[in-house]
Every structure is written in C-alpha cells, then in structure tokens.
C-alpha positions in Angstrom: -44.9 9.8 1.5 -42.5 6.9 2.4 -41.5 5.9 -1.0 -40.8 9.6 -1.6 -38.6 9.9 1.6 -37.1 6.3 0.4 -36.3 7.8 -3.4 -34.5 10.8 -1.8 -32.6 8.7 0.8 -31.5 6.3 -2.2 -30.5 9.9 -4.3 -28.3 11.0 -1.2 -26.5 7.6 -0.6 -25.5 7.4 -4.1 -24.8 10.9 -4.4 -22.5 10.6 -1.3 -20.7 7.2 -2.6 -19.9 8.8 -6.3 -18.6 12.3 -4.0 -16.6 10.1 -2.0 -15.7 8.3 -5.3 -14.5 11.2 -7.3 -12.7 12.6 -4.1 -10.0 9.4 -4.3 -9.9 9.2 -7.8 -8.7 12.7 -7.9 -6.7 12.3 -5.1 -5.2 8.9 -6.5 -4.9 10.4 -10.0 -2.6 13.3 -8.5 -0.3 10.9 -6.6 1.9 8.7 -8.1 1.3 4.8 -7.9 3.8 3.0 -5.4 5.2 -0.3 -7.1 5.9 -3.0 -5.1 10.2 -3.7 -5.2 12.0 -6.2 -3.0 9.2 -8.5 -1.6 10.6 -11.5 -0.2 10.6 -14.7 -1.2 8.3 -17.1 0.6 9.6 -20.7 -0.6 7.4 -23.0 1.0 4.7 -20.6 3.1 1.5 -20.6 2.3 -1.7 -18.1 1.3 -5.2 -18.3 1.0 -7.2 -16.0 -0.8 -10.8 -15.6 -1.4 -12.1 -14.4 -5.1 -8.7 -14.8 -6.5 -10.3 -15.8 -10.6 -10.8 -12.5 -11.1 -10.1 -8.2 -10.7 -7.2 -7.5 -8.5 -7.2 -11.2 -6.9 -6.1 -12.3 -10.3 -3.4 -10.0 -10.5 -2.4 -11.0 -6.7 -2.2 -14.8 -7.7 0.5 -13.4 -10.2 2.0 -11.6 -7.4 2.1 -14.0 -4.6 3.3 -17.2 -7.3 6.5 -14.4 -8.2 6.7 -14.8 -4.7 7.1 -18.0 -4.3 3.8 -19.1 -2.3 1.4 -22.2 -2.2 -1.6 -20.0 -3.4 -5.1 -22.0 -2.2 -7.4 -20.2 -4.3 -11.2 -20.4 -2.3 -13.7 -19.6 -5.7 -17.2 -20.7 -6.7 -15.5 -22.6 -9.8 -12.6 -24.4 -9.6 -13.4 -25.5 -13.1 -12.4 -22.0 -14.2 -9.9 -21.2 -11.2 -7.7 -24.6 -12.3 -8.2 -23.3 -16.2 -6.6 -19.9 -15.0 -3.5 -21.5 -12.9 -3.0 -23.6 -16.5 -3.3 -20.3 -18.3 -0.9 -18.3 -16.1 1.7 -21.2 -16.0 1.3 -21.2 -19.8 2.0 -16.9 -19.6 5.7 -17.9 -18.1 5.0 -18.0 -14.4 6.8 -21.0 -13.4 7.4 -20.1 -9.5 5.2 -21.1 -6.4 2.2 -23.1 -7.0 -1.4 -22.5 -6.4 -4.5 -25.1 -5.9 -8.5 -24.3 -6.4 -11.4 -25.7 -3.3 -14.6 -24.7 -3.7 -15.9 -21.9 -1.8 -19.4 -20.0 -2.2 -19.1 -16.9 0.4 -23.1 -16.7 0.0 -23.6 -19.8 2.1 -22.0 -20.4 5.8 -22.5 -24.2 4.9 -19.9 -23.7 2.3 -17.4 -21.6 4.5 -17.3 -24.3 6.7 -16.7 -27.4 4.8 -13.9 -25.2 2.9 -11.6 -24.9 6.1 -12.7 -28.2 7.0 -10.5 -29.6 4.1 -7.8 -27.3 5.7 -8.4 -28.4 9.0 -8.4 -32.4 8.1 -5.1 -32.1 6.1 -3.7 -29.6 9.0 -3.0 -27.2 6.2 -0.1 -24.5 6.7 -1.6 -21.1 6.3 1.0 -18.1 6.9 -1.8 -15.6 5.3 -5.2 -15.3 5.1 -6.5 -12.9 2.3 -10.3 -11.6 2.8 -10.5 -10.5 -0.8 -13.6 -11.7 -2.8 -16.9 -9.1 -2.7 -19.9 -7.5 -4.5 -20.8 -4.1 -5.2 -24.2 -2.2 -5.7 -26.2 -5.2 -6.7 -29.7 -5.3 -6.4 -31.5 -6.6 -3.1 -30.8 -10.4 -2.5 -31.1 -12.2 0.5 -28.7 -15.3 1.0 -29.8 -19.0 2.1 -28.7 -17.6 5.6 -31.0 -15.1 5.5 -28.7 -12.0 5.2 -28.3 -9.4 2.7 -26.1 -10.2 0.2 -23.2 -6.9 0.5 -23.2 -8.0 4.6 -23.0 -12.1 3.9 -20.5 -12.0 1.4 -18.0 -8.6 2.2 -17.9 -9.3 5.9 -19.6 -12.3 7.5 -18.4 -15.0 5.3 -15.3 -13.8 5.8 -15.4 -13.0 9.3 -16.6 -17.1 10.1 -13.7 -18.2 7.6 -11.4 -16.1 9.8 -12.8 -17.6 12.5 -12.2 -21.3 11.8 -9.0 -20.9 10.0 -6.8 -19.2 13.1 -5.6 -22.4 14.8 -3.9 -23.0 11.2 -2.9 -19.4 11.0 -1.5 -19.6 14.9 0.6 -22.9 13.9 2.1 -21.3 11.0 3.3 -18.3 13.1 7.3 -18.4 13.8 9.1 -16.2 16.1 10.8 -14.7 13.1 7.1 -13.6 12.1 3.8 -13.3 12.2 0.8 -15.0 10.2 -1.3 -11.8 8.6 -4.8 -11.9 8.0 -6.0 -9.2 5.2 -9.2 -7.9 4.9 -9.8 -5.7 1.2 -12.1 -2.7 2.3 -12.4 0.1 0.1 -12.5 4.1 0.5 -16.8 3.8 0.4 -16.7 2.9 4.1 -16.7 6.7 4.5 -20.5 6.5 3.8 -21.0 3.9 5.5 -23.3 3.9 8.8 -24.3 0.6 10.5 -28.2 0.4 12.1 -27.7 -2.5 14.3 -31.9 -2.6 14.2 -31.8 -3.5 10.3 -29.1 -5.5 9.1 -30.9 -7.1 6.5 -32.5 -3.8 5.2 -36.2 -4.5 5.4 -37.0 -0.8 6.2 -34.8 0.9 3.4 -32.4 -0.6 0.8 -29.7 1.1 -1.3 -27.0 -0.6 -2.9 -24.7 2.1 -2.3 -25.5 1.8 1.6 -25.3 -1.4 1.8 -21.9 -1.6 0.2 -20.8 1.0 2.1 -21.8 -0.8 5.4 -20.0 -3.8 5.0 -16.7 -2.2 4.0 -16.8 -0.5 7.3 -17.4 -3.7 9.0 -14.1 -5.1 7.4 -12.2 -2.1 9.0 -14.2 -2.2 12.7 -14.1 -6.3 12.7 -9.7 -5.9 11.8 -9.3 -3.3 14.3 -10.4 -5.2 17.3 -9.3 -8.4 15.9 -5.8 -7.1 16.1 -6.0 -5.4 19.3 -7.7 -8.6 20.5 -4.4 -10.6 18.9 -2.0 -8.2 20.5 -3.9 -8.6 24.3 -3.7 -12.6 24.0 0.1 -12.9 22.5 -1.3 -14.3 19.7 1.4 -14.3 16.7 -1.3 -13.7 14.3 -1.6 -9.8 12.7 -5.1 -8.2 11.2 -4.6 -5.1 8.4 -7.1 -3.9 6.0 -6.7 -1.6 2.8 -8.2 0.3 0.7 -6.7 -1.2 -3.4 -7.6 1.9 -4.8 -10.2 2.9 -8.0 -9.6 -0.2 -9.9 -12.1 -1.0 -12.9 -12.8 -4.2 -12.3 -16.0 -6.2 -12.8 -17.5 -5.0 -9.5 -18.7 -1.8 -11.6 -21.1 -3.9 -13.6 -24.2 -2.5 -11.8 -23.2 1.0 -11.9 -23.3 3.6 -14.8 -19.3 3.6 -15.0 -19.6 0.1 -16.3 -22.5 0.6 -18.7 -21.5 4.5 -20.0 -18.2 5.2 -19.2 -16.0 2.6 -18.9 -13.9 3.7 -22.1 -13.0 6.8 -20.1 -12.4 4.8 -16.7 -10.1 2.7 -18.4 -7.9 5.7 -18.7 -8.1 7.7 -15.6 -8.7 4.5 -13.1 -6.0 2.5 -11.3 -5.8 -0.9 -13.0 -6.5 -4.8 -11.6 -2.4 -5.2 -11.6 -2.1 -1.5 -9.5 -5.3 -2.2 -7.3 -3.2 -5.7 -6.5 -0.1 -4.2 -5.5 -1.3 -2.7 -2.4 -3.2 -6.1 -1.8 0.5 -8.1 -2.1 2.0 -5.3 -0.4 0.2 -5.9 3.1 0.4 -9.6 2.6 3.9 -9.7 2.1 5.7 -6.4 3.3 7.7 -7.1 6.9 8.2 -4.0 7.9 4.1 -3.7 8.6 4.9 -6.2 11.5 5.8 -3.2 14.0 2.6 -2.0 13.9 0.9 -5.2 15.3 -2.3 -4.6 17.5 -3.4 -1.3 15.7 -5.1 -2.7 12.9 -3.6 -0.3 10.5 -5.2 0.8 7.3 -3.5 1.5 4.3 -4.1 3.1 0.9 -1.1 3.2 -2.0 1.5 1.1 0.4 0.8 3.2 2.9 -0.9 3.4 6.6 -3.9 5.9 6.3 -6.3 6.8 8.9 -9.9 5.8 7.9 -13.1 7.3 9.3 -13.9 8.3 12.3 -16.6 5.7 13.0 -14.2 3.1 11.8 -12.5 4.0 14.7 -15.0 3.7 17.0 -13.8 1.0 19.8 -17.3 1.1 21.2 -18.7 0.3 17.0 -16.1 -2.0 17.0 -16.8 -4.0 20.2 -20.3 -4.1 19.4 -20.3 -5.1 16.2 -17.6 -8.2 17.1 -20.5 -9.0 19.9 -23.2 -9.3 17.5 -21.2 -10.9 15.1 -20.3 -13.8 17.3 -23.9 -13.8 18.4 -25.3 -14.3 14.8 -22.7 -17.1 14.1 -22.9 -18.9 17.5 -19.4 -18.6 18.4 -18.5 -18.9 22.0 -14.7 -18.2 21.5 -13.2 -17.0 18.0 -10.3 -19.2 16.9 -10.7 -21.7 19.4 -9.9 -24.7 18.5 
C-alpha cells in the first residue's frame, strides 16, 4: 500500500512539473525574446560564476568577456574550463579575461577551499553568479550527507555566498552595488519544502526534489536582500528564471531521450537562456529595486509563487540553513 501511494505521488509530481513546464513554454513561445542592448562596459570588475563550461553559463562567459570582466570560472575541471577560454579566445573574443579554480558544489570541503584562494589573494568580486545545478537525477546522497538537487542548487551555493561577501562588500562603490545572482527556474511553482525530510528518506521524486531547491534559491535571495537592505550593506540579491533552455540538464528526462529534435525548435536556446542571466548581472537600472529580492523572467521583474514569498518560509528556512552549516553570522568576516 505504501509503494502504491509512493508511485502515484511520483505520477503527480512529475505530472505537475511537465504542466508547469508546458505552461512557460507556451507562454515563452508567444512572447518575444528580449535581447540584451547597451550593457555597460565593466573594464576591470570582476565576476564569479559557478558551472560556467557549459548550457547557458557558457553562453554568459561570452557575454560577461564582451563586457569586459575578469570572469573566475568555479567548475569541477579546469582542464576543460582552461580548454574552453582557449577555444573562445580562438572564436574572436579578445575582450575581458577569465580564469578556471576548482570547485565541486557536491562537497562543502570544496566550497570552502575555493573562496579561500579568493580570500588569501583578497580577490575583487563585484558579482557573484549562483549558476551551476542538476535536474531530475536519480537519488544520490552527497559526502555531506544531503541529497544531491538540495546540496548542489542551493546549499553549496548558499555557504559560497556566505564566505565570499566580505569580498563582495569591498568591491561595493558608492556609484554601485555588488549583485549576487541566484539561477532558479519557473519549477519552484511545484515546489513544497517538508522541513521534517530534507534528505527525502520517506519519499523521493526527482521532479520534487528539483522543484524544492529552486524554491529555496528564490526564499534564501528574498531575505538575503531584505537582510542587505536592513544592515546598509551595498551588496544586492536577485534571482531569475533563464527560461526553457535545452541544455544538458534534460538528460534524465524523456525530452532529452525522445524529443529533443522537436525541443530544439520550439525551446529558448543556451545563448537566449544566458541573456536574462547577463541581464541581472549587469543591468543598472535593477539597482532601485534593492531589498526586494526581485525575480525576473525575459529581462523582466515577475512575481513568483506565493510560498516563495512566504517571509515566515523564508526566515525559517535562512534559520535552518545557518544551523546545518554552523554559521553564527553570514558574511562575517
């Protein structure tokens, strides 16, 4: 009786995820992509970005070098993150420069001795980008002891956060800000966090679990910023939504295996899915809105779900998330 009531919770979640799916393609597919035009240049400020080898953190290594930047690339192989800075310089990009340091967001050990080379060399960091992630892969506990959507989508990158602000805090000038970005995606609709199974011993589904930790990007920037905005820290926290980009993420779904010819048609490419990343890197004008933790989707600032709203979710989940990584005060120095 339990693994029946297990199958037909697994039937609903994915149901729900593809709904939610086929709602934004249809709804992305109707409305015309916004291109990015008149970034600024950024000669001599600095970003780091998480899973930047790949998918629409490839396409923003292109974007943020056109503008300019010191791109420090965080990726599992800096064999083949150095092979593609070589291969883009060797395409015709000439501006900014970039650098690869290993980074493994399925092991805290690894988090921390990445900003550690950041913090001994008092690296300049103007923007942090929270962009690497996994999607519907099968149940996997990391060396930490967490499920693998929660460790690598939002606690990996919620400790990075975490040790890199007194960098991000330096960097700040009165003209502007530092920005922290946090890629969610339009599936934190479905999600729904149980605060009494984070590892999902009881019931797992990939779709869920997904789900889950793209809402806790969204809660985690939304009282980050307000938090920012209460302290006077010159430090902003967005998070977006890139869009339905066919990237490798789709490996363990049926899109990847069955229909990928036809997604290649109707979905939102790596370069598209990249320009709303760049976009609320880059774009001054998001600065007003400092201490809302705004969302966006296509350029623009969306409201996301109702639970991602939640202050109450939002505190709580901060709480906990502090407790699990024994922080007494986030971004202290």
């Amino acid at each position: 009786m339990v693994a029946e009531r297990q199958i037909v919770r697994q039937i609903w979640y994915e149901a729900y995820i593809y709904f939610i799916g086929v709602v934004y393609w249809v709804k992305e597919y109707f409305s015309s992509h916004r291109k990015l035009e008149n970034l600024p240049k950024r000669n001599s400020d600095v970003v780091v970005i998480t899973g930047g080898t790949r998918g629409i953190g490839l396409e923003a290594l292109r974007g943020f070098l056109q503008s300019h930047l010191h791109v420090v690339l965080g990726c599992r192989d800096t064999t083949k993150g150095n092979e593609l800075i070589s291969r883009l310089r060797e395409e015709g990009i000439k501006d900014g420069s970039a650098e690869c340091i290993e980074l493994d967001l399925t092991s805290l050990a690894s988090v921390r001795k990445f900003a550690n080379v950041l913090l001994e060399r008092n690296q300049k960091v103007d923007i942090l980008v929270n962009n690497a992630g996994i999607m519907f892969v099968p149940y996997e506990q990391t060396k930490d002891g967490y499920e693998s959507h929660f460790h690598v989508n939002y606690l990996g990158h919620f400790l990075l956060t975490h040790l890199l602000m007194p960098l991000l805090k330096r960097s700040a000038t009165s003209e502007r800000k530092s920005r922290i970005v946090s890629v969610s995606s339009s599936a934190h609709w479905t999600g729904n966090i149980n605060f009494a199974d984070l590892h999902f011993g009881e019931f797992y589904s990939p779709q869920l679990a997904y789900s889950c930790s793209k809402l806790c990007q969204i809660l985690f920037s939304k009282h980050l910023d307000a938090m920012l905005k209460e302290k006077s820290i010159p430090v902003q926290a967005v998070s977006l939504h890139p869009g339905i980009v066919l990237t490798e993420l789709y490996e363990h779904t049926p899109i990847w295996k069955y229909f990928s010819f036809l997604a290649r048609k109707f979905f939102k490419t790596p370069s598209q899915g990249a320009d709303g990343l760049v976009y609320a890197s880059l774009a001054p004008e998001l600065e007003q809105y400092a201490g809302n933790g705004i969302y966006l989707e296509n350029c623009q600032i969306v409201t996301p779900s109702s639970l991602a709203l939640d202050v109450e979710l939002q505190n709580k989940l901060w709480a906990m998330t502090l407790c699990l990584l024994d922080i007494k005060e986030f971004g202290a120095e």
